[in-house]
C-alpha positions as CSV (number, residue, x, y, z in Angstrom):
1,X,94.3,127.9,92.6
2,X,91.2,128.5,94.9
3,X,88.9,127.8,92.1
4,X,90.6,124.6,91.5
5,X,90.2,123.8,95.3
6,X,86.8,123.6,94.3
7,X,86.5,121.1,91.9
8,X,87.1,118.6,95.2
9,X,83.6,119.4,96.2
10,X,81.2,116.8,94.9
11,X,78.9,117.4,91.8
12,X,75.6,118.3,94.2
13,X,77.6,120.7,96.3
14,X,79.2,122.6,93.2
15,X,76.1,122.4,91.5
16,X,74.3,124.5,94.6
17,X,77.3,126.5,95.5
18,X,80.3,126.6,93.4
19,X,79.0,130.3,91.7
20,X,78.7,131.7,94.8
21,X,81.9,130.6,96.3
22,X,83.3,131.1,92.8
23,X,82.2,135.2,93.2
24,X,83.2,135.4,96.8
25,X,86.8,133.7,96.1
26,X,87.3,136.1,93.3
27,X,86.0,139.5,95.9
28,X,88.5,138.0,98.1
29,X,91.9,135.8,97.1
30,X,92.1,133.3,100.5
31,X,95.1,132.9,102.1
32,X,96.6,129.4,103.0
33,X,94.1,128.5,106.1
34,X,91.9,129.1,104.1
35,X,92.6,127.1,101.3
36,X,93.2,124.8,103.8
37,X,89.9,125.3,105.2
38,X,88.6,124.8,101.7
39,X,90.1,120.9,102.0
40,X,88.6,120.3,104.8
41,X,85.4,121.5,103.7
42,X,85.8,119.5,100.6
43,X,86.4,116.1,103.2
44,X,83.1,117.6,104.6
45,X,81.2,117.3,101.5
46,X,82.2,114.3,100.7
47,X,81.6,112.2,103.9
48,X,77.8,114.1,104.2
49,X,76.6,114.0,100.8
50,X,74.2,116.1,99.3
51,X,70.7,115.3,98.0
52,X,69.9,116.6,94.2
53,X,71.6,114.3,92.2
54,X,69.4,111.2,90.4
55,X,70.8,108.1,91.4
56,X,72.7,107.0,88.3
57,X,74.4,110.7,88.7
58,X,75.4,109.3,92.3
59,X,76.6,106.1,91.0
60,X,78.8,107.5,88.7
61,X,80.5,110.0,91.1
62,X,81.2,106.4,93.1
63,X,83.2,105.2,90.3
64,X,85.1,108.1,90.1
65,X,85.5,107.9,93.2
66,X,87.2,104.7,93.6
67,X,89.3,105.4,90.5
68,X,90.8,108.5,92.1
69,X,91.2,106.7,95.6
70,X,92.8,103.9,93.4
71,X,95.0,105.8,91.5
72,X,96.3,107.5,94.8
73,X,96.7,103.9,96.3
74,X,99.2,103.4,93.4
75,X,101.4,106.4,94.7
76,X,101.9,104.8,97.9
77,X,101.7,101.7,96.7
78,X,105.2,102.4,94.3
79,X,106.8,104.1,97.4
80,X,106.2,100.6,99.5
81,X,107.9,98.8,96.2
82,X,110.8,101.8,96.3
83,X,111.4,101.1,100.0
84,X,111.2,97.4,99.8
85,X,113.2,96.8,96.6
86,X,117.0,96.6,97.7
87,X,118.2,92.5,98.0
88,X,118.2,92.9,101.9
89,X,114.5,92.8,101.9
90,X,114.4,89.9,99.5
91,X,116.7,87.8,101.8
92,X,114.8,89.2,105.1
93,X,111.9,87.9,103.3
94,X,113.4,84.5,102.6
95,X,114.6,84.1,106.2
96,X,111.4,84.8,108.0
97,X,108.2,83.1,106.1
98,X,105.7,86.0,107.7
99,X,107.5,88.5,106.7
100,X,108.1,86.8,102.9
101,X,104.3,86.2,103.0
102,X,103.1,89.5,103.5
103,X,105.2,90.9,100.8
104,X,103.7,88.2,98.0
105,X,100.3,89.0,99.5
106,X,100.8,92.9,98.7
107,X,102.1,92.4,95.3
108,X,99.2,89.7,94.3
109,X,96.4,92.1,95.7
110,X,98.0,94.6,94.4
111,X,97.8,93.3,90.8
112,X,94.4,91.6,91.0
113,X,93.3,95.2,91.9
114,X,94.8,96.2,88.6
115,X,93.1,93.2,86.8
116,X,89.7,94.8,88.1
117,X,90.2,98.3,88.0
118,X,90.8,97.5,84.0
119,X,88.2,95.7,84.0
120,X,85.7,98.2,85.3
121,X,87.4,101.3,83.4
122,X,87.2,99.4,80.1
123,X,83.3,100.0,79.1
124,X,83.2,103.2,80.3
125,X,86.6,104.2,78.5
126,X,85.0,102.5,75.5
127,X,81.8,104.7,75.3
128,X,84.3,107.6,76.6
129,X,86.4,107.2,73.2
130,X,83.4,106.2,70.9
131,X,81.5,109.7,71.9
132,X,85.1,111.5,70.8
133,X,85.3,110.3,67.7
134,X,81.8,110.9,67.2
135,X,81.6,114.4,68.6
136,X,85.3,115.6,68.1
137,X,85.0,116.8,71.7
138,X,88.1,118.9,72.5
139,X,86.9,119.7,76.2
140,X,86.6,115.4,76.3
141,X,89.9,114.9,74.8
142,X,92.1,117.6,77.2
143,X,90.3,115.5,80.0
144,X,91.1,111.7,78.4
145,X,94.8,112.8,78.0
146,X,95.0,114.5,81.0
147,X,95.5,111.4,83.2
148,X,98.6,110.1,81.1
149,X,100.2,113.1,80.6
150,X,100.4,113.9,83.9
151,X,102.2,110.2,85.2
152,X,104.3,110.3,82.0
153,X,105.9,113.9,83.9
154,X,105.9,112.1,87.0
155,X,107.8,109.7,86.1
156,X,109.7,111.5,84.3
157,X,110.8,113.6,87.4
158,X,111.1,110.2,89.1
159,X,113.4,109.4,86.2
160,X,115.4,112.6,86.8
161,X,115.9,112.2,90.4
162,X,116.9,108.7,90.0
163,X,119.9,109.5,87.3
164,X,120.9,112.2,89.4
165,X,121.5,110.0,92.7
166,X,123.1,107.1,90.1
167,X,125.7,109.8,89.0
168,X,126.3,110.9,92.6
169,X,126.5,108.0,94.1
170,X,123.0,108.6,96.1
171,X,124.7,111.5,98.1
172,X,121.4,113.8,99.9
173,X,123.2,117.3,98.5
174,X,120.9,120.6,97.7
175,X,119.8,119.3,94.3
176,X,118.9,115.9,95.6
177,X,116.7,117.6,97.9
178,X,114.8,119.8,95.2
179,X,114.6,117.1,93.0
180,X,112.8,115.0,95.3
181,X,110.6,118.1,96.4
182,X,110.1,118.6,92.8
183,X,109.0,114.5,92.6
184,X,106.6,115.2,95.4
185,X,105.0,118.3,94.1
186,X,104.8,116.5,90.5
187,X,103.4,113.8,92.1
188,X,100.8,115.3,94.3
189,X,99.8,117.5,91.6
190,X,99.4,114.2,89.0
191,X,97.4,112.5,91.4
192,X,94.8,115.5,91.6
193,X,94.9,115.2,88.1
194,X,94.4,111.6,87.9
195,X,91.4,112.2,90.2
196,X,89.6,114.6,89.0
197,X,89.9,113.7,85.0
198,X,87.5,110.8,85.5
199,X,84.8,112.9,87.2
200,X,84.7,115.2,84.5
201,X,85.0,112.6,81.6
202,X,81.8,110.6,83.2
203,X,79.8,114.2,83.4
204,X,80.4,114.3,79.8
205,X,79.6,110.6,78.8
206,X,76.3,108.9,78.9
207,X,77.9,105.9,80.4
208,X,74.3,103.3,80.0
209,X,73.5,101.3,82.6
210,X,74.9,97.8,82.3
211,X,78.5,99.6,81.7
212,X,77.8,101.6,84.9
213,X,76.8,98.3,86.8
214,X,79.5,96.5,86.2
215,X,82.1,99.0,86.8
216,X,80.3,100.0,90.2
217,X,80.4,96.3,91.5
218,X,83.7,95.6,90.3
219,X,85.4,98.6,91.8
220,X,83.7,97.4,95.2
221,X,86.3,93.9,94.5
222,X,89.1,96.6,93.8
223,X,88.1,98.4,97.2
224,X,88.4,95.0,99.0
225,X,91.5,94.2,97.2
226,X,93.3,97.8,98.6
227,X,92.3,96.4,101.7
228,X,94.0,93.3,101.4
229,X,97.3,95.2,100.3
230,X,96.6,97.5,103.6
231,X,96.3,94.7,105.8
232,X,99.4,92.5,104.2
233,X,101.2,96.0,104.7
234,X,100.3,96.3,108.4
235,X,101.8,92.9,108.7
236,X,104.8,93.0,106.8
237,X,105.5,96.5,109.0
238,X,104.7,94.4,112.7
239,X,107.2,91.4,111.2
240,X,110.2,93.6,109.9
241,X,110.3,95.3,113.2
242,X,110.2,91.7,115.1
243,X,112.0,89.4,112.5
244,X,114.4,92.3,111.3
245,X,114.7,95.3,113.4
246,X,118.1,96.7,111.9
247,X,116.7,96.4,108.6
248,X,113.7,98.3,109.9
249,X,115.8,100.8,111.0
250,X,117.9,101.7,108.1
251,X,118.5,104.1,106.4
252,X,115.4,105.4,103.6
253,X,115.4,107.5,100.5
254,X,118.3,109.6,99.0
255,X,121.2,110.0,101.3
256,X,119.5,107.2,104.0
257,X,117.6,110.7,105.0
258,X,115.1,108.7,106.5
259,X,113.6,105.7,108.2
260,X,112.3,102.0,106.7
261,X,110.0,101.8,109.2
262,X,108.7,105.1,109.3
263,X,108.5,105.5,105.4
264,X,106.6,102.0,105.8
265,X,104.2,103.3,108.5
266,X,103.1,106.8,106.4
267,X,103.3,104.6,103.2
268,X,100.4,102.2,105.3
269,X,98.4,105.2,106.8
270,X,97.8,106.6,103.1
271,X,96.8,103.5,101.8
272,X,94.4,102.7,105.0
273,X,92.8,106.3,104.3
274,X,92.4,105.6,100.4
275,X,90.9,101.8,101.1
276,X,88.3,103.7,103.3
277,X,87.4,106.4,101.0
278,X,87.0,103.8,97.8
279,X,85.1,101.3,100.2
280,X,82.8,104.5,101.0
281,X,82.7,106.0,97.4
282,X,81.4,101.9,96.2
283,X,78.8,101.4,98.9
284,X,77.5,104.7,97.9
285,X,77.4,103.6,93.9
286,X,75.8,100.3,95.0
287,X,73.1,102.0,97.3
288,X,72.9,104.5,94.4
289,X,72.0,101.5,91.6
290,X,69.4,99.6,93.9
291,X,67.4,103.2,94.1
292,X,67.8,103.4,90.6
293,X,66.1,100.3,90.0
């Protein structure tokens, strides 16, 4: 687990470090502050980069970057839909034009984000597959099929919590709970994977310059875009609780365990935080290409 922990470090870092820590880790198992210390040392990292990496190296760790933060988004992103999906939220949003508007606004950003982030991936997923059937790379092809095997569990999970609420009529009993533990621990654990698979697929894949351009400036649109669904979030949250405060304040999740405006509020902090760090990780790519030049 603590060597896992630090394959969140970026490339430069692990490339100067990761032995050493690697040895010292192994001399001495951490506890959990420590692991947790190893997080924030990884947030560290990240926000003070490290010199010793070429530029198109750099670049490249911006797009996965942005594809992690993106694939993240898409977590909280699917819990907004969950919370917002009942017909009382479709007639709230009939009712009260600001509050209908900012939920059309999230799911139109939210798709042209989509559009893009397929349209950046593609090249690089091209040259990705082309150099497997080429090199019959195992190591490449665990990491390609990493990032759908892990979402097709997840939703699976999903899939079993859901058929387990329909059958008992959404009551919050002890297996509700561990089911949706389970979901969360699934979920946190296929968004690490999601994360981390394109960083180690682009370390294996010459990606060529005019692929790696494209994908760096269009993953800058799909940073702006999770901004757009952030801000259309933060106003749908400010016009539920003015246009509809009982429907703010019902009940959330299995059993009604918790809030719609709370849920709505963490679901809108995560996203914020994920906007931020793809906004950084595609200035970085875009400072990276003009040094490059």
């Amino acid at each position: 687990m603590s060597r896992l922990l630090l394959k969140l470090y970026p490339e430069a870092w692990r490339r100067r470090y990761e032995a050493e820590m690697s040895a010292l880790l192994d001399d001495e198992p951490p506890g959990p502050l420590a692991r947790l210390d190893l997080v924030r040392g990884a947030v560290r990292a990240h926000l003070h980069a490290i010199s010793g990496l070429s530029p198109l190296e750099r670049a490249q760790g911006s797009v996965s970057g942005v594809l992690g933060a993106f694939i993240c988004f898409c977590f909280a992103g699917s819990a907004f839909a969950k919370t917002t999906e009942d017909s009382a939220f479709q007639v709230a949003g009939r009712e009260h034009g600001v509050l209908g508007g900012a939920h059309y606004a999230v799911l139109i950003a939210a798709f042209v984000a989509a559009v893009l982030l397929l349209g950046a991936a593609a090249p690089l997923a091209w040259r990705a597959l082309a150099q497997l059937r080429r090199t019959r790379d195992r190591e490449l092809l665990r990491w390609i099929a990493l990032p759908p095997l892990a979402l097709i569990i997840w939703s699976g999970s999903l899939g079993g919590l859901a058929l387990w609420l329909s059958a008992h009529h959404h009551r919050a009993d002890a297996i509700a709970w561990l089911l949706l533990s389970l979901c969360g621990v699934v979920g946190v654990i296929a968004a690490f994977a999601c994360w981390l698979a394109p960083r180690a697929i682009l370390r294996r894949v010459d990606a060529g310059r005019p692929a790696l351009t494209l994908s760096v400036h269009t993953l800058g649109a799909v940073a702006a875009c999770m901004w757009v669904v952030a801000i259309a979030t933060t106003v749908y949250l400010v016009a539920i609780l003015a246009d509809a405060p009982s429907l703010a304040a019902s009940g959330d999740g299995p059993g009604a365990f918790s809030v719609t405006d709370v849920d709505i509020a963490i679901q809108l902090a995560l996203m914020t935080c994920l906007a931020a760090i793809a906004s950084l990780s595609a200035s970085r790519g875009t400072r990276a290409l003009r040094r490059a030049s």
